[in-house]
C-alpha positions in Angstrom: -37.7 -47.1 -12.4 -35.1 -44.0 -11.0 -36.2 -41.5 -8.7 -37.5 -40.2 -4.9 -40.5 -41.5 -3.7 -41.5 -38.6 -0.8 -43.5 -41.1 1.6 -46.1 -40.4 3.8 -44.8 -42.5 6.8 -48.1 -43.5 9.1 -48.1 -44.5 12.7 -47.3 -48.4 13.7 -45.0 -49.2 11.5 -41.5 -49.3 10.8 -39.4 -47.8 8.1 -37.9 -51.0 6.8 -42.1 -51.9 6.8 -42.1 -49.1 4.2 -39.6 -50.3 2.0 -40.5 -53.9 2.3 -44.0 -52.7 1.5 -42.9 -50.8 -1.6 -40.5 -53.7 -2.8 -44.1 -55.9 -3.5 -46.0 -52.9 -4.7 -43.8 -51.7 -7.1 -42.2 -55.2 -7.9 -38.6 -53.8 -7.8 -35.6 -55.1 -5.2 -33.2 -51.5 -5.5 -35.4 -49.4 -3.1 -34.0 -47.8 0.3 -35.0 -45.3 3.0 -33.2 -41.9 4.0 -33.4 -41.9 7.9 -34.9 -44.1 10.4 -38.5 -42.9 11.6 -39.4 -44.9 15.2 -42.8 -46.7 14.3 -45.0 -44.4 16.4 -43.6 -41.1 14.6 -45.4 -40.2 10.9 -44.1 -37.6 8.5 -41.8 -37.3 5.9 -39.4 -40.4 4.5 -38.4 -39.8 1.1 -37.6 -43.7 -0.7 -35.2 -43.6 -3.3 -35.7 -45.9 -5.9 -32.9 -47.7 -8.9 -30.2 -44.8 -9.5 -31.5 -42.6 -6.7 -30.5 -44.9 -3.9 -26.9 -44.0 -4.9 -28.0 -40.6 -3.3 -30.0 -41.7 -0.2 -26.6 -40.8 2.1 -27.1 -37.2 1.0 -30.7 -36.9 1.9 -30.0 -38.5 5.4 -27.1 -36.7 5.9 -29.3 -33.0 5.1 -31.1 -30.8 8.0 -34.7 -31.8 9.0 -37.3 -30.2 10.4 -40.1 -31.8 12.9 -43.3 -30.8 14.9 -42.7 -31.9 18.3 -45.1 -32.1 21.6 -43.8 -32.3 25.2 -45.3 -33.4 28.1 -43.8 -32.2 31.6 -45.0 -34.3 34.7 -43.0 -37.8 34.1 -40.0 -38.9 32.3 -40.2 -42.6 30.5 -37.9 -45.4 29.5 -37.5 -44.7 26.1 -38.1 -41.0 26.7 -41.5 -41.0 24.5 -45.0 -42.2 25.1 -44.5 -45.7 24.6 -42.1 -46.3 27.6 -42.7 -47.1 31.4 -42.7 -44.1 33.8 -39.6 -43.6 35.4 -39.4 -40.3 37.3 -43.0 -38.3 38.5 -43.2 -35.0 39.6 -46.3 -33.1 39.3 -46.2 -29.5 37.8 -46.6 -27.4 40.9 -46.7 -24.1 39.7 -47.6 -22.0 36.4 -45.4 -22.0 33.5 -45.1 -19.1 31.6 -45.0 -18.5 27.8 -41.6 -16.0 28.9 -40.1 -18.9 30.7 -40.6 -21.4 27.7 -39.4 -19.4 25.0 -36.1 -18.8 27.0 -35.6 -22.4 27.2 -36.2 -23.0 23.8 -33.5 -20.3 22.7 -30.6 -21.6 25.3 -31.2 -25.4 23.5 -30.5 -23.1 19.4 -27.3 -23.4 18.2 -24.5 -26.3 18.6 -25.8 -28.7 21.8 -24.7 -32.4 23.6 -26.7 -34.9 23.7 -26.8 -38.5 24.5 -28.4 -40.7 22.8 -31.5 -42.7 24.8 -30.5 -46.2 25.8 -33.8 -47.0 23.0 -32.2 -46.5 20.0 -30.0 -47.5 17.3 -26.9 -46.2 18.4 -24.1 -48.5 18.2 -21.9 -49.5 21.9 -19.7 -52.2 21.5 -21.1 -53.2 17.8 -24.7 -53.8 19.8 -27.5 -51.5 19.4 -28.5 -49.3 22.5 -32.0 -50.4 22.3 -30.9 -54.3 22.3 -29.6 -53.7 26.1 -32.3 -51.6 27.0 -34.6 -55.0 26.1 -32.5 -56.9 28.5 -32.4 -54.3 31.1 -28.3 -53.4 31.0 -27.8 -49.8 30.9 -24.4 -49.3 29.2 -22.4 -45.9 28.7 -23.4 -44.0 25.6 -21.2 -41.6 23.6 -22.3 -38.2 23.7 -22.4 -36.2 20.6 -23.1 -32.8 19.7 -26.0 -31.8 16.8 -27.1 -28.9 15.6 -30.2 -27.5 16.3 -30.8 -24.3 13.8 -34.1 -23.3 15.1 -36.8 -24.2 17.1 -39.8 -22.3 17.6 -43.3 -22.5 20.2 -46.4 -23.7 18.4 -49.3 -22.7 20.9 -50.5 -19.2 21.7 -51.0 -19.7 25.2 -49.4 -16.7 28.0 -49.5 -19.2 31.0 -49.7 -23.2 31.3 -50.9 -24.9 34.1 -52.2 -28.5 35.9 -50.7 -31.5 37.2 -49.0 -32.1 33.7 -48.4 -29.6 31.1 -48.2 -30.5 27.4 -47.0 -27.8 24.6 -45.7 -28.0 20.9 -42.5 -26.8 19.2 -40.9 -26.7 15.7 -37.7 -28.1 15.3 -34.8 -27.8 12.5 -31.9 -29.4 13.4 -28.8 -31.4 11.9 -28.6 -35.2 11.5 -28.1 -37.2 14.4 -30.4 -35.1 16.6 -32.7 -37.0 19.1 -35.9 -34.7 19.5 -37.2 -37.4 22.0 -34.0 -36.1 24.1 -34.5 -32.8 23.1 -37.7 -33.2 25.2 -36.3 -34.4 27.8 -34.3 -31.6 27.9 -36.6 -28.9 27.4 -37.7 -30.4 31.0 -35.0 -30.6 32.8 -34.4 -26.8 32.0 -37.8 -26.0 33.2 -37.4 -28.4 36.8 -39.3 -31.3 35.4 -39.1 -34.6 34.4 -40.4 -35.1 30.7 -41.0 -36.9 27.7 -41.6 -36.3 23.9 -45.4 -36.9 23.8 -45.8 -36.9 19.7 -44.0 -36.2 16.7 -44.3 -35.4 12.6 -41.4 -35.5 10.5 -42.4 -32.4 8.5 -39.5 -31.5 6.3 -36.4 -33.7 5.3 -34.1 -32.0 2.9 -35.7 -30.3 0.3 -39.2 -32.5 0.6 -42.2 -31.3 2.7 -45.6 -32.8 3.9 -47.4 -31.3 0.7 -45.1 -33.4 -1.2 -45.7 -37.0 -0.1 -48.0 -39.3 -1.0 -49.3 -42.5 1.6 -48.7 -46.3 0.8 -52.2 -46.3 -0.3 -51.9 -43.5 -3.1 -48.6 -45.4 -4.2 -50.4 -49.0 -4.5 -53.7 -47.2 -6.5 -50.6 -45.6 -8.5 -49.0 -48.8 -9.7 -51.9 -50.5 -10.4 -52.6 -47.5 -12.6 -49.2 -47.8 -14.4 -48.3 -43.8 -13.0 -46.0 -43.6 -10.1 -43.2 -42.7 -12.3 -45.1 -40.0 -12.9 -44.8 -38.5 -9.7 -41.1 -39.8 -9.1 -38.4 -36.8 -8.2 -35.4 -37.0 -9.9 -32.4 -38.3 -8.1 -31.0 -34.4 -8.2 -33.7 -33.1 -5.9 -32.0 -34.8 -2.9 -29.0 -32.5 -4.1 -30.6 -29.6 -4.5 -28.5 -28.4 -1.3 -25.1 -29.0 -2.7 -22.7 -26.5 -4.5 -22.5 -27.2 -8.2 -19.5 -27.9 -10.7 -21.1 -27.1 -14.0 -19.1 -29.4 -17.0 -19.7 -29.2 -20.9 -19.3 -32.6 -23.0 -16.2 -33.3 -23.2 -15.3 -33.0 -19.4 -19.1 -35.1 -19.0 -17.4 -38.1 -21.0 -14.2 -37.8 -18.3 -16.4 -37.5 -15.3 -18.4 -40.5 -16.3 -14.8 -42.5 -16.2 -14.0 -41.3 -12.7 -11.7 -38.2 -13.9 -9.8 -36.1 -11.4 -10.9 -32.2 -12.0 -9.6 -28.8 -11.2 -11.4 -26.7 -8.2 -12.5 -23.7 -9.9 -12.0 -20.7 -7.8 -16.1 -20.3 -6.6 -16.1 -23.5 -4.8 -12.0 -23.5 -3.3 -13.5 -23.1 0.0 -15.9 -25.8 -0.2 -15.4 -28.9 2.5 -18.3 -31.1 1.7 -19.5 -32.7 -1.4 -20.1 -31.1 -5.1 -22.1 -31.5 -7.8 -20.5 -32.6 -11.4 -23.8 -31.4 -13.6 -24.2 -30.7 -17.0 -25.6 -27.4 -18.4 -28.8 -28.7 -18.3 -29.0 -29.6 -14.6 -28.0 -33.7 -14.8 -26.1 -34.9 -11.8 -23.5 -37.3 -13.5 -21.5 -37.5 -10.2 -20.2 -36.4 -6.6 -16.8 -35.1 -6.0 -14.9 -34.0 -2.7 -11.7 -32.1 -2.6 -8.1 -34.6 -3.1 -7.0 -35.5 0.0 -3.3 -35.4 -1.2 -3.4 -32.7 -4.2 -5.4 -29.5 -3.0 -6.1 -28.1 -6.5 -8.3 -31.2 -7.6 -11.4 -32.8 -7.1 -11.8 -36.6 -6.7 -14.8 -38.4 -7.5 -16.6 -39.8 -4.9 -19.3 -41.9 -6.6 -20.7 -42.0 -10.2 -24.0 -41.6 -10.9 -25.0 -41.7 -14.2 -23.5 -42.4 -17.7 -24.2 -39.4 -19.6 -24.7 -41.4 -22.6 -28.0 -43.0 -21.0 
């Protein structure tokens, strides 16, 4: 079995409960997720399965796009609805729709952030969230993400009450906390705040429409048809810039050959594609660190001969 499984990840559970669920449903050990959903957040979590886990980096690694709410009127320990209250302050005065919207356009482009003390951030070779459990707060390493857009949800001209709660669509580049982004959102507007729900709508190149939920997968195996419905590993590459290679370069590639940079793709930082004419990934290549004219293959994929 070879390919991307686009998930539906429900509420309560975690996404190593996803793969660990799959494992026993689809009786197969080589499965892995592509980006870390907290257990109350559902949406999108593509699985790649055999073959296509050799890709899962390049899924995680590629923009996604979530529908967020936030709640202004307290702040919370791990900066969502599950946490304690920390800070209160009651919303004393309207909001206005203007007001939002200007907030939400000062947090586009390249921003800091620091990651929340719940989360899996690293200090020290300890996760954040494993002080937060034992009440140490520790220094965290800001970091700055990319948020390409983000847009207001609700229709409404004015908000108002002791707490405010309004939604937002959110693309942004890996590494982005929206929970913080919430928090943020709040501290522009003079409150304390916290992200009250979230959906995982896009990730890569695979939407909502796309996924199907653990139930439709188990109901699929015991029909003998989830490979049916499997995307092939070069979906989760579909962002990538492509080397196109006939044969006889294929039978190179697939022996970890060193290639020339055509011109198109000189200026090119990130990964590339080594595809035959007929689409097939057969492997990744990034530019020679010590001979600027060549490529250097970063990881094999497939024998073409298979």
């Amino acid at each position: 079995m070879e390919g991307i499984l686009p998930l539906y990840k429900p509420k309560g559970i975690t996404s190593h409960d996803c793969v660990f669920k799959l494992r026993k449903i689809l009786k197969t050990k080589k499965i892995g997720h592509t980006g870390t959903l907290d257990p109350e957040v559902t949406g999108v979590l593509p699985i790649c399965i055999g073959k296509a886990t050799k890709v899962a980096e390049y899924i995680t690694d590629a923009g996604k796009t979530y529908e967020s709410e936030v709640t202004l009127g307290f702040s919370t320990t791990t900066e969502d609805a599950t946490g304690e209250i920390v800070e209160k302050k009651l919303v004393s005065r309207p909001i206005s729709r203007k007001e939002i919207l200007n907030v939400l356009e000062s947090l586009t482009g390249e921003i800091i952030q620091t990651p929340p003390m719940f989360s899996a951030v690293k200090v020290g070779g300890v996760r954040l969230y494993e002080y937060a459990r034992k009440g140490i707060e520790v220094d965290r390493p800001s970091r700055k993400v990319t948020i390409y857009s983000i847009q207001l949800l609700d229709e409404q001209k004015e908000w108002t009450g002791d707490t405010i709660t309004f939604r937002f669509k959110v693309s942004c580049s890996k590494g982005t906390y929206i929970r913080t982004l919430a928090v943020m959102i709040g501290e522009k507007l003079g409150y304390p705040a916290h992200m009250s729900n979230l959906v995982r709508v896009q990730s890569a190149s695979f939407t909502l429409d796309d996924c199907f939920t653990l139930e439709e997968v188990n109901q699929m195996a015991e029909e003998g048809t989830v490979e049916d419905v499997l995307k092939p590993l070069e979906t989760a590459l579909s962002h990538l810039p492509k080397l196109k290679i006939n044969d006889t370069v294929a039978e190179k590639v697939k022996n970890g050959a060193l290639l020339n940079i055509p011109e198109h793709l000189k200026t090119c930082n990130g990964p590339i594609i080594a595809e035959t004419n007929d689409g097939r990934a057969l492997a990744i290549y990034a530019k020679h660190p010590n001979k600027p004219d060549l490529l250097k293959p970063v990881k094999v994929l497939r024998n073409e001969l298979e």
